[in-house]
C-alpha positions in Angstrom: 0.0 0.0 0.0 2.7 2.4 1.1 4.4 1.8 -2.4 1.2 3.4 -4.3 1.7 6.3 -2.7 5.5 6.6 -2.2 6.4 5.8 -6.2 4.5 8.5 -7.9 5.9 10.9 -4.8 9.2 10.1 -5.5 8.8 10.5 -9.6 7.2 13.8 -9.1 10.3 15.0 -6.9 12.0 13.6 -9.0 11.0 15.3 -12.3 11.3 18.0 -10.3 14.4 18.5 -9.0 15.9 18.0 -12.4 14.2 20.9 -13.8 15.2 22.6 -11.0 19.0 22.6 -11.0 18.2 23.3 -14.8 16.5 26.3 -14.4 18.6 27.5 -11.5 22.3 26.5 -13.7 20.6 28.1 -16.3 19.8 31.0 -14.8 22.9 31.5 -12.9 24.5 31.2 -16.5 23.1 34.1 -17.7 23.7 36.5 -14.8 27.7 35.5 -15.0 27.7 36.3 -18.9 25.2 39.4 -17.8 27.9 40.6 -14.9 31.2 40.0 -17.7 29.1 42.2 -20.5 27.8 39.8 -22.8 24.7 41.8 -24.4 21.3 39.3 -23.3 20.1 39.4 -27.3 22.4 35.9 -27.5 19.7 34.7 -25.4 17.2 35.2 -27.7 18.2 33.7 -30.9 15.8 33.9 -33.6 16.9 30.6 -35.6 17.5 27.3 -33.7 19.7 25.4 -35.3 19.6 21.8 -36.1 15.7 21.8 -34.7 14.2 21.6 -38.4 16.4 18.7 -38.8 15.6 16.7 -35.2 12.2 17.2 -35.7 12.1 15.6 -39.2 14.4 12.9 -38.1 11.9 12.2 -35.5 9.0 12.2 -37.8 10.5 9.9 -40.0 11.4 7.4 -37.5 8.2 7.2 -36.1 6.5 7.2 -39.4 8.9 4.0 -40.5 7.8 2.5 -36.8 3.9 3.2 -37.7 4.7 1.4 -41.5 6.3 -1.2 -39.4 3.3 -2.0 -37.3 1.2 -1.9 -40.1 3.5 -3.9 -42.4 3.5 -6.6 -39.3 0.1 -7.0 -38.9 -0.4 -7.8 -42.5 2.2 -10.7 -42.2 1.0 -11.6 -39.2 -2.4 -12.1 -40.5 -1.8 -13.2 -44.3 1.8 -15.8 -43.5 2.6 -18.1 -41.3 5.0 -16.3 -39.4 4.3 -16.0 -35.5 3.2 -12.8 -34.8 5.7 -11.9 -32.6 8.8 -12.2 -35.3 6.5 -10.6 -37.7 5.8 -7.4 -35.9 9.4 -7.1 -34.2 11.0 -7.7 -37.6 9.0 -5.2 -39.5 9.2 -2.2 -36.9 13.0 -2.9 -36.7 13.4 -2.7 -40.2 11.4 0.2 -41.1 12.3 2.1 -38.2 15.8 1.2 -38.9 15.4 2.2 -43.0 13.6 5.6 -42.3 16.8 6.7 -40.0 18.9 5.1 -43.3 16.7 7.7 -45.4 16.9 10.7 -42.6 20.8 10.7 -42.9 20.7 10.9 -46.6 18.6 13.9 -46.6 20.4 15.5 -43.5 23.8 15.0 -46.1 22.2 16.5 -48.7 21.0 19.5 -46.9 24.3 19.5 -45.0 26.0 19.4 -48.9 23.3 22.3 -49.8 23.9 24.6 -46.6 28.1 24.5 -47.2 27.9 25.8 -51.2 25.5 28.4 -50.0 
């Protein structure tokens, strides 16, 4: 009984604590470039770099996953493989060919971004 309570307790403080020291590193950071003269504009950045490219990296693995699933059931369902090497294999593979794909794109943007 005491570990329904205690668990989600320590999660919580958990989860919170590391935000936390996050914030307060963070913040502590900033006043010691603040204090040396840094001007606070690098703190507001108005292009993040790399995010385009973690987001659609992201995407596409969990699109090759969802193929994956989908791919698996059908071979579950129409072959006589067990369903458990049939789904397994098939989210591996995709999920493992759609980060194959990412990289290529991320080179070729990488390729595009150094002749500009």
């Amino acid at each position: 009984m005491a570990q329904d309570i205690i668990v989600p307790i320590v999660v919580f403080a958990t989860i919170f604590g590391i935000f936390y020291v996050w914030i307060i590193t963070r913040n502590k950071e900033r006043m010691a470039l603040i204090e040396k003269g840094a001007d606070a504009s690098i703190f507001f950045s108005k292009k993040l770099p790399g995010r385009g490219r973690t987001v659609l990296g992201l995407g596409m693995f969990l699109l090759g996953i969802s193929i994956g699933i989908f791919i698996g059931a059908v071979l579950a369902n129409t072959t006589v493989l067990p369903e458990g090497v049939a789904y397994s294999s098939m989210i591996i593979f995709f999920g493992g060919l759609s980060l194959v794909v990412f990289y290529l794109i991320d080179k070729k943007l990488s390729v595009k971004e150094k002749e500009e």
